[in-house]
C-alpha positions in Angstrom: -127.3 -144.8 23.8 -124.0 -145.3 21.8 -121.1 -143.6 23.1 -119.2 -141.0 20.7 -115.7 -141.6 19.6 -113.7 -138.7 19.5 -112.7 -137.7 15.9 -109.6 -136.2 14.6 -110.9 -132.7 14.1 -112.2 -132.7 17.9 -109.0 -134.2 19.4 -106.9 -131.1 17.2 -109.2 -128.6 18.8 -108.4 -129.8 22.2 -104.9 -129.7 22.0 -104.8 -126.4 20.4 -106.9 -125.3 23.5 -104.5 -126.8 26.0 -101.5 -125.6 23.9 -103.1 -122.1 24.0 -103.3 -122.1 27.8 -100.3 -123.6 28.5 -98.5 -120.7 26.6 -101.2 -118.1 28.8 -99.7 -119.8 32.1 -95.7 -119.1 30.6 -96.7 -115.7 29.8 -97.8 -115.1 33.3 -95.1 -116.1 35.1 -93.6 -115.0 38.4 -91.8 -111.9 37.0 -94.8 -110.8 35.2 -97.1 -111.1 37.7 -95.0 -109.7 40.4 -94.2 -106.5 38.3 -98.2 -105.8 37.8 -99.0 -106.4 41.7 -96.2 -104.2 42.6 -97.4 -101.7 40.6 -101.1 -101.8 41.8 -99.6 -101.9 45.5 -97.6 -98.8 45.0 -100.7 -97.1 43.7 -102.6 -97.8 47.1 -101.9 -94.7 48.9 -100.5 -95.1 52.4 -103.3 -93.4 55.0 -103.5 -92.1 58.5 -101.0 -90.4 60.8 -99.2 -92.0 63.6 -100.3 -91.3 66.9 -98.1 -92.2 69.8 -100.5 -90.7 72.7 -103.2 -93.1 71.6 -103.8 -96.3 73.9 -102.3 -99.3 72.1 -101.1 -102.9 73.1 -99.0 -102.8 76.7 -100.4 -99.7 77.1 -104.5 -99.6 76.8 -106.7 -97.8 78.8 -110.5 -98.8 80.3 -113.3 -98.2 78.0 -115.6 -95.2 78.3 -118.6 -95.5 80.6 -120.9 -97.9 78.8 -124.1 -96.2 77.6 -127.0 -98.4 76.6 -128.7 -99.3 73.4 -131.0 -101.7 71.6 -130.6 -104.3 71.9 -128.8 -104.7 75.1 -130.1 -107.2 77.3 -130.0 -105.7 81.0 -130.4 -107.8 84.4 -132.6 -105.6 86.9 -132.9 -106.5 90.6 -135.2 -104.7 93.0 -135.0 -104.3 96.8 -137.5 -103.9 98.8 -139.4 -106.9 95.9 -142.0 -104.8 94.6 -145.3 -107.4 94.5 -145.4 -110.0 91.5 -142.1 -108.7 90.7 -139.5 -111.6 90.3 -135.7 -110.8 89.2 -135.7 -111.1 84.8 -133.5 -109.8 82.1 -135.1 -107.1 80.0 -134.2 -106.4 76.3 -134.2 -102.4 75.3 -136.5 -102.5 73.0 -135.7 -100.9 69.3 -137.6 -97.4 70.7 -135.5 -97.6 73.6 -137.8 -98.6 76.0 -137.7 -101.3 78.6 -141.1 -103.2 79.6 -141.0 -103.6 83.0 -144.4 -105.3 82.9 -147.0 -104.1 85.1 -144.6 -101.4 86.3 -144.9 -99.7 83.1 -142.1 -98.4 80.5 -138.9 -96.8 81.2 -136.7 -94.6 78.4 -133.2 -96.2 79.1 -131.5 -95.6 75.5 -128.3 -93.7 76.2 -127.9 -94.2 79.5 -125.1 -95.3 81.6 -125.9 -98.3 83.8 -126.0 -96.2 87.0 -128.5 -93.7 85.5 -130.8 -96.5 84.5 -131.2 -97.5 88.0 -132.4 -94.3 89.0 -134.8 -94.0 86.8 -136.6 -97.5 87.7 -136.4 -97.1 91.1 -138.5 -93.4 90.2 -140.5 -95.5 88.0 -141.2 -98.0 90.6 -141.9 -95.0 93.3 -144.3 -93.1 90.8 -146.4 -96.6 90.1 -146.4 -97.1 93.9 -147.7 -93.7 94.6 -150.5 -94.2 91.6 -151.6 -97.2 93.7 -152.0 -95.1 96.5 -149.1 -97.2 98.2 -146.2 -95.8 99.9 -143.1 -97.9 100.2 -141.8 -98.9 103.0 -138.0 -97.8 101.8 -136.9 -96.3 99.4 -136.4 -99.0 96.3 -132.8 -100.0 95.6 -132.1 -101.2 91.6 -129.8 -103.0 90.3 -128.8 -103.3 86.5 -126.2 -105.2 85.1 -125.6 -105.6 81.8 -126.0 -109.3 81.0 -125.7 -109.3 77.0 -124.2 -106.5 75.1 -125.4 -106.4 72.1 -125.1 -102.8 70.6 -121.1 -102.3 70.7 -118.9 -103.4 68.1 -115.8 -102.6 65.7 -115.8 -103.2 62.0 -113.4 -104.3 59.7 -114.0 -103.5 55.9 -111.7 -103.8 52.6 -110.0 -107.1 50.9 -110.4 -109.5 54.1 -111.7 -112.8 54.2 -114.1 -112.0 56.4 -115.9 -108.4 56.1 -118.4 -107.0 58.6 -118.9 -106.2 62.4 -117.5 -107.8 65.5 -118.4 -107.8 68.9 -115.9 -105.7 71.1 -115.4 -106.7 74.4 -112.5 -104.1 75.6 -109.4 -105.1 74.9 -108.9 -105.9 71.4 -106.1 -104.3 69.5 -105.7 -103.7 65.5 -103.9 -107.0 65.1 -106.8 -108.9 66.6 -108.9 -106.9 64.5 -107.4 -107.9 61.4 -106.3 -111.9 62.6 -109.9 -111.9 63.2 -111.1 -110.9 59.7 -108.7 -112.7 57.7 -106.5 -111.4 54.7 -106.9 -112.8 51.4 -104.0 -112.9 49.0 -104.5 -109.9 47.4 -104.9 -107.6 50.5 -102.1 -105.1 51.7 -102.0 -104.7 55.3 -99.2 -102.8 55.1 -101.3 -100.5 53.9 -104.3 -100.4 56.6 -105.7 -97.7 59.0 -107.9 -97.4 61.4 -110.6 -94.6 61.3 -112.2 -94.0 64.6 -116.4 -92.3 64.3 -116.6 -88.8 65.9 -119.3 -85.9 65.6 -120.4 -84.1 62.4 -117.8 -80.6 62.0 -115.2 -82.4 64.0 -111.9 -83.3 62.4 -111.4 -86.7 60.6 -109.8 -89.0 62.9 -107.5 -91.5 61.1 -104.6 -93.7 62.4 -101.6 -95.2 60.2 -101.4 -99.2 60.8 -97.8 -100.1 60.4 -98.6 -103.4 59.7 -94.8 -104.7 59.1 -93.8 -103.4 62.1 -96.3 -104.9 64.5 -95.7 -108.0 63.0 -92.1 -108.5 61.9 -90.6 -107.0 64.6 -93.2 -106.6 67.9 -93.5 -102.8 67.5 -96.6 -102.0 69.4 -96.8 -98.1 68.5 -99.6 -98.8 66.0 -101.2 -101.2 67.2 -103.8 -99.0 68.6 -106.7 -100.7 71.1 -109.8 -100.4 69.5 -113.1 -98.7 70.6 -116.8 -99.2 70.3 -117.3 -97.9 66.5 -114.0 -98.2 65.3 -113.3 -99.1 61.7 -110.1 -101.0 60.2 -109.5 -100.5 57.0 -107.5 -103.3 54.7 -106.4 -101.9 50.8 -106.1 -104.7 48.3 -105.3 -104.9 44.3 -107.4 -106.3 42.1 -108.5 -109.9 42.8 -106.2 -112.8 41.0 -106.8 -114.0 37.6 -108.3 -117.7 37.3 -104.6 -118.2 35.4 -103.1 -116.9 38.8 -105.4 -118.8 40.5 -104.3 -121.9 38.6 -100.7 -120.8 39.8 -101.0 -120.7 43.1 -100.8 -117.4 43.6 
């Protein structure tokens, strides 16, 4: 195969290209850029009230009672040992039933933990009494929740990193948003948080004041977060492949 030489006519068409984008890049300089971003920030309108009686960082709260759900993963030990019972983890099944086996099913979905041993040990007392068996105590249960798997926060808007997160009880809207990510053309400053609550009840949404819990330590917004939670990050419009080229 014989190589190509570059002729004159191809060589003048490149170097009008590069001259062309070389005057693109001046054109969108600093100033020029900045102005437009400004602009689109300044158009992102600033959501949420501030709420200084909600918990927050230095001073949070415990989390509500947990309730189960699929799929949680729950440990259940039984005293006295029923026969050919030995001490497993159970997942809640997607119709919110756990398989105890030969012990039958037991409707756990929206329980709390303490609730959900009551109703094995009745479970356990009705198969006994089916067998025409009669305990020798009264069965003792114990759950505990060995995998949580139903409870998380989300984060949504222009982050790195969009989606659902596990919650484990003390994370706060920084973490929230740390954990994410921004990109370089999202405006924290203008996040909120928007916390779930029933159908006919007011809308429930929280002012992040983003510059102040990072520039100066101000912990008034940043509000712990809750099972269902949602942070909410604004952005403008992605960068251009010319800002891109840029750097910025």
């Amino acid at each position: 195969m014989t190589a190509r030489t570059p002729t004159a006519a191809s060589c003048s068409r490149r170097t009008m290209m590069l001259a062309g984008l070389s005057s693109a890049l001046l054109m969108a300089g600093p100033g020029c850029a900045g102005k437009r971003l400004r602009r689109e920030a300044d158009r992102v309108p600033v959501r949420g009230m501030i709420d200084p009686e909600q918990a927050r960082e230095l001073d949070k709260t415990t989390m509500p009672k947990y309730v189960v759900e699929p799929p949680d993963e729950l440990d259940v030990a039984i005293k006295p040992v029923p026969a050919d019972w030995s001490p497993a983890s159970f997942v809640v099944q997607s119709d919110g039933l756990v398989d105890l086996g030969l012990y039958g099913d037991v409707y756990v979905v929206g329980l709390t933990l303490d609730q959900v041993e009551e109703k094995i040990a009745q479970q356990l007392t009705l198969d006994a009494l089916r067998r025409g068996q009669k305990p020798s105590e009264p069965y003792r249960v114990s759950v505990r929740l060995s995998n949580s798997q139903s409870k998380y926060y989300y984060v949504l808007g222009t982050v790195g990193t969009e989606g659902k997160f596990p919650i484990k009880g003390n994370e706060t809207a920084l973490d929230a948003i740390l954990q994410a990510g921004l990109k370089s053309n999202s405006l924290p400053e203008k996040a909120y948080l928007v916390r779930p609550h029933p159908a006919g009840e007011p809308d429930q949404v929280l002012r992040i004041d983003w510059c102040a819990i990072k520039e100066r330590g101000d912990t008034l917004t940043n509000y712990q977060l809750f099972p269902g939670d949602r942070i909410v990050v604004p952005g403008t419009r992605p960068p251009s492949l010319i800002a891109t080229l840029l750097g910025r």
